[in-house]
C-alpha positions in Angstrom: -3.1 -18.4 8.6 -3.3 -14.9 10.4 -5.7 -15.3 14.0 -6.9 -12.3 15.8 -5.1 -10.5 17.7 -5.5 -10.6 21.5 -5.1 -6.9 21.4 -4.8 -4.2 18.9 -5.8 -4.0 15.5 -6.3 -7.7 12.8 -5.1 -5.7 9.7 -4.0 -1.9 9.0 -3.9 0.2 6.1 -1.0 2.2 6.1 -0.8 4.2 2.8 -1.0 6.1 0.3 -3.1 9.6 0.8 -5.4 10.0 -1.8 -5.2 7.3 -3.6 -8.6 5.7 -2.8 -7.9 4.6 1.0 -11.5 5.3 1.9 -13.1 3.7 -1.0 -11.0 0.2 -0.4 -11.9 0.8 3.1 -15.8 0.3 2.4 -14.5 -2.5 0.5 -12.9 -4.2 3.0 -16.0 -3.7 5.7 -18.8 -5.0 3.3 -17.1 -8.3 4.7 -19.3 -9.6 7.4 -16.2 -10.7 9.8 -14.2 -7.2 9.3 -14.9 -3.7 11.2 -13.5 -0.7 12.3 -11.9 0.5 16.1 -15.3 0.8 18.5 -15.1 4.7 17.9 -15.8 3.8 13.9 -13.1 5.6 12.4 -10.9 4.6 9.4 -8.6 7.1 10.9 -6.5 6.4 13.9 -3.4 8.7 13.3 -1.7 6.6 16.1 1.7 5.3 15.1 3.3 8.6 14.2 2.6 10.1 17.6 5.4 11.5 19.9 8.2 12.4 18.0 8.4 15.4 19.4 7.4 14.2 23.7 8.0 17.6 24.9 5.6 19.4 22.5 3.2 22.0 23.6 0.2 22.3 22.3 -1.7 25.9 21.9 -3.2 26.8 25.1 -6.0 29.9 25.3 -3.6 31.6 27.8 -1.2 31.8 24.8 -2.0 34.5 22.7 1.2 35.9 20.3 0.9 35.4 16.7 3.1 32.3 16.4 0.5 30.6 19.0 -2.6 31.5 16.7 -1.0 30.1 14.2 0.2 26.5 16.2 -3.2 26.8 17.4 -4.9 26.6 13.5 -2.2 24.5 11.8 -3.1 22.3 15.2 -6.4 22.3 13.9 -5.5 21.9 10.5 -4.1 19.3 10.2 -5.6 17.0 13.1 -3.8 13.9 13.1 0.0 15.3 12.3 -0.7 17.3 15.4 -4.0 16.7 17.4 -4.4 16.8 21.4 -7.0 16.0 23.4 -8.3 18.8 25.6 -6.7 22.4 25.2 -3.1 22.8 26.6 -3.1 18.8 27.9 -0.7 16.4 27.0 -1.5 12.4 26.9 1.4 10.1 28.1 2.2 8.1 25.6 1.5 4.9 27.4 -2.1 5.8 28.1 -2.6 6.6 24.6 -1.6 3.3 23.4 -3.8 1.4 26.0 -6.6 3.9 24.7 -5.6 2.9 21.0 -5.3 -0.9 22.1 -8.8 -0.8 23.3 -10.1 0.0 20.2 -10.1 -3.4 18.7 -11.1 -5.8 21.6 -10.9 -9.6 20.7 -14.0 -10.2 19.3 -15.0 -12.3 16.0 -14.7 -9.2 13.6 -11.5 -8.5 12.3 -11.1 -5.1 13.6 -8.4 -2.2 12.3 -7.7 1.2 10.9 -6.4 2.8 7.9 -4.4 5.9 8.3 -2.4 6.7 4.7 -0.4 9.0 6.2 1.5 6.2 8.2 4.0 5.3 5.4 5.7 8.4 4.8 5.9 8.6 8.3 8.7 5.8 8.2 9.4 6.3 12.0 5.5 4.7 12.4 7.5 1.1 10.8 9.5 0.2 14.2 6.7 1.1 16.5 4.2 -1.4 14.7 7.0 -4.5 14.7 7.9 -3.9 18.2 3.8 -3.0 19.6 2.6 -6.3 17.6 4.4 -9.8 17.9 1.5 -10.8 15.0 2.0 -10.5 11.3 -1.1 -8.5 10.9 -1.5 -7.4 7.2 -0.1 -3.7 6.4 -2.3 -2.6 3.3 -0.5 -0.3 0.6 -2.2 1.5 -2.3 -0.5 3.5 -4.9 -1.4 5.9 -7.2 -0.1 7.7 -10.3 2.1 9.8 -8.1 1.6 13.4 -10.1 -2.1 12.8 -10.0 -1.7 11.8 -6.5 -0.1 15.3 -5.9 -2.8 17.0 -7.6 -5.3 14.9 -5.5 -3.6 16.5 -2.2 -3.2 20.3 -3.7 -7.1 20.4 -4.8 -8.2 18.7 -0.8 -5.6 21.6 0.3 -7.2 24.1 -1.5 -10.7 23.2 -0.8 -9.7 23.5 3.0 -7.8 26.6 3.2 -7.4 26.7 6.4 -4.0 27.5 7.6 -3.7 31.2 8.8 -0.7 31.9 6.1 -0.4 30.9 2.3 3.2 30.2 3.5 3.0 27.5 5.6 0.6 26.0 3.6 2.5 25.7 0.6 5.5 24.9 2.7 3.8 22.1 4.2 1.4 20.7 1.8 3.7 21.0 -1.3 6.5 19.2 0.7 4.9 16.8 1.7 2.7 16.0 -1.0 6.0 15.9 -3.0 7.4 12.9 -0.2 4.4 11.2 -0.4 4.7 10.2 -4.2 8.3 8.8 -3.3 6.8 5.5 -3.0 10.1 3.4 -3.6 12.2 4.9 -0.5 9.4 4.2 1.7 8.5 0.7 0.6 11.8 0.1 0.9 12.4 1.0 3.9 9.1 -0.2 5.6 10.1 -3.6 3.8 13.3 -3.3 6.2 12.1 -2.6 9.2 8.6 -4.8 9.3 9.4 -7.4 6.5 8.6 -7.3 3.0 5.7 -10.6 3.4 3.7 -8.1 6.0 3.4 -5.4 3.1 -0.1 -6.5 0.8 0.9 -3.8 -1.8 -1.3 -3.2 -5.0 -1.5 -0.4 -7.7 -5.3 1.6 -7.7 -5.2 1.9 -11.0 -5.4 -2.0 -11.4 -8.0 -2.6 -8.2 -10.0 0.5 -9.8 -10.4 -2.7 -12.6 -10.7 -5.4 -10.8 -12.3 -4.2 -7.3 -13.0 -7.8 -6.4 -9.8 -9.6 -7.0 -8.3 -7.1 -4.7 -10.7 -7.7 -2.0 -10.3 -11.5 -1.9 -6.6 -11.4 -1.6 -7.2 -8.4 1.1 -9.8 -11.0 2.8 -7.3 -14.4 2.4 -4.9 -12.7 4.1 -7.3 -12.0 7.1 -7.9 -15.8 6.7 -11.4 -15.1 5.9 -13.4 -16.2 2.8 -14.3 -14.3 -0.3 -17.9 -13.0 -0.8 -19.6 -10.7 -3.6 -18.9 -7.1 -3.5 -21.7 -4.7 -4.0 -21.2 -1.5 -3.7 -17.8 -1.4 -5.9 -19.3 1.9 -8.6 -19.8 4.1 -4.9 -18.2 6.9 -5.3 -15.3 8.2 -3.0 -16.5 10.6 -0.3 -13.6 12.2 0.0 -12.8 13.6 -3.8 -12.9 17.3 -4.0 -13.1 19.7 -7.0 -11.2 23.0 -6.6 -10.0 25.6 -8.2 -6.5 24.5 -8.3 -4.3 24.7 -11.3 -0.7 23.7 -11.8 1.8 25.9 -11.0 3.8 26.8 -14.6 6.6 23.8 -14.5 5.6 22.1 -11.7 3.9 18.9 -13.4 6.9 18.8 -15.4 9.4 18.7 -12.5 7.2 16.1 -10.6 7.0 14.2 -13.7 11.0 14.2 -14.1 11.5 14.0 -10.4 9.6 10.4 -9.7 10.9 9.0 -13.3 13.9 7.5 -11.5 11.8 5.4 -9.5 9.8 3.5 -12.1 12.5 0.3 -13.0 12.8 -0.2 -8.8 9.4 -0.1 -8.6 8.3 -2.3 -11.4 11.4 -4.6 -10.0 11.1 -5.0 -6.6 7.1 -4.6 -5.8 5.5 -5.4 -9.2 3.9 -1.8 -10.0 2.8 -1.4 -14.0 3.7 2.1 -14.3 3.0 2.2 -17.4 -0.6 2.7 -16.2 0.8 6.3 -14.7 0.4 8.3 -17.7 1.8 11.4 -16.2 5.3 9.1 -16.0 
C-alpha cells in the first residue's frame, strides 16, 4: 500500500491533453484525503523543464522581430516555455525545492496533473530518479482524432501567437504526437515501470465515472466514497470556428490505425469505442 511521500507530490497525472484531465481532476479532489500543490493548481508544468539550460528568455531590452515573437509564443504557451520574472532564469535546483514544497507531508494526498508530461518522454527519467516512491502516474486517453480536434478548436479560440505559421507548425505537430499514445506508453512503461502507469480509456470513465475513481482512490490507499458532481461540465471545452482541413481527418485517421492491435494488446484500450478509427 502507497504512504505519503515525505516530499513531493502522493500521485501525478501525467497525460493526455484534452481528454478530460480537468474533469477527472475535480474527481479525484471530491475525496476528502486528496488536494492539490499549496498554490492550488492542477498544473505544475515541472518535469519537462530545462532541456534547453542555456535558454534565454525575452527580455524588454530585446526588441527585433524574432524577440517579439519569443516573447508571445513565451506567453503563449506558458508551461512549454514560462519564466519567472522578465529576462531571469531559475536554477534548476531551486525550482525543484520550490516544486518540492508544494506538497508538504501532511494527511491530504497532495499532487498535480500536467497532460503534457507524457509526450514529453524526457519528463519519465526525471520522475524515477526525483522519487524513490511508486507514486501513481494517471493516464487518460482519448479518441485520438477527436483529441486532435479538441487541441485545434483550444488553439483557435486562443489565437495568440504573432504568426499563423508558427502556430500551425507548432500546434498541428504536436497535436499530431500527442495522439501517438502507443510509443509513449511504451516508452514511459520502460523507463518508470509499467505497475506505476494507472492507465484508463475516457470514453469508458465518461460511463462509469465512479469505478474509475475508486481504483484512482485504492491506489492512493484511500477508501472509496460517493461521487457527486460526476454530470459537471468540463471548464475547459471550447467551441470555435475550426473546421478540418480537406484530408486531414482522413490522414490522422490512417495514420493512428497502426496502433490500435498494440494498444488493445499491451494496455487494454477498446478502440473500438474511437469511432474516427
Amino acid at each position: 500500500m502507497p504512504h505519503l511521500a515525505s516530499a513531493g507530490p502522493s500521485w501525478l497525472g501525467i497525460g493526455t491533453q484534452r481528454s478530460g484531465t480537468t474533469w477527472l481532476t475535480n474527481l479525484l479532489l471530491e475525496h476528502p484525503s486528496v488536494g492539490l500543490g499549496l498554490s492550488g493548481s492542477k498544473e505544475q508544468h515541472y518535469f519537462y523543464r530545462d532541456v534547453l539550460p542555456g535558454y534565454t528568455p525575452w527580455t524588454p531590452e530585446s526588441s527585433s522581430r524574432p524577440a517579439r515573437i519569443a516573447r508571445s509564443t513565451v506567453g503563449h504557451l506558458r508551461g512549454l516555455l514560462h519564466s519567472t520574472t522578465e529576462g531571469q532564469r531559475v536554477c534548476p535546483e531551486a525550482r525543484q525545492e520550490h516544486y518540492l514544497q508544494e506538497f508538504p507531508t501532511d494527511k491530504i494526498r497532495r499532487g498535480e496533473w500536467t497532460p503534457d508530461y507524457m509526450p514529453c518522454i524526457w519528463a519519465a527519467s526525471r520522475i524515477r530518479h526525483l522519487f524513490s516512491e511508486d507514486i501513481p502516474l494517471f493516464v487518460v486517453l482519448r479518441d485520438p482524432v477527436e483529441r486532435y480536434a479538441s487541441a485545434m478548436r483550444l488553439e483557435s479560440s486562443r489565437s495568440t501567437f504573432p504568426s499563423p505559421v508558427l502556430a500551425e507548425l507548432y500546434a498541428g505537430g504536436y497535436a499530431v504526437w500527442g495522439g501517438m499514445y502507443l510509443e509513449q506508453l511504451d516508452t514511459w512503461a520502460s523507463i518508470v515501470g509499467r505497475d506505476r502507469l494507472v492507465v484508463a480509456q475516457y470514453e469508458t470513465v465518461r460511463q462509469a465515472p465512479q469505478a474509475w475513481a475508486d481504483h484512482a482512490w485504492k491506489t492512493m490507499g484511500l477508501d472509496s466514497i460517493e461521487l457527486r458532481n460526476v454530470e459537471k461540465p468540463s471548464v475547459t471545452s471550447r467551441s470555435s470556428g475550426w473546421t478540418w482541413p480537406d484530408g486531414l481527418r482522413e490522414v490522422l485517421i490512417q495514420h493512428y490505425q497502426s496502433q490500435r492491435a498494440g494498444l488493445e494488446k499491451r494496455w487494454g484500450i477498446d478502440t473500438a469505442l474511437w469511432q474516427n478509427e
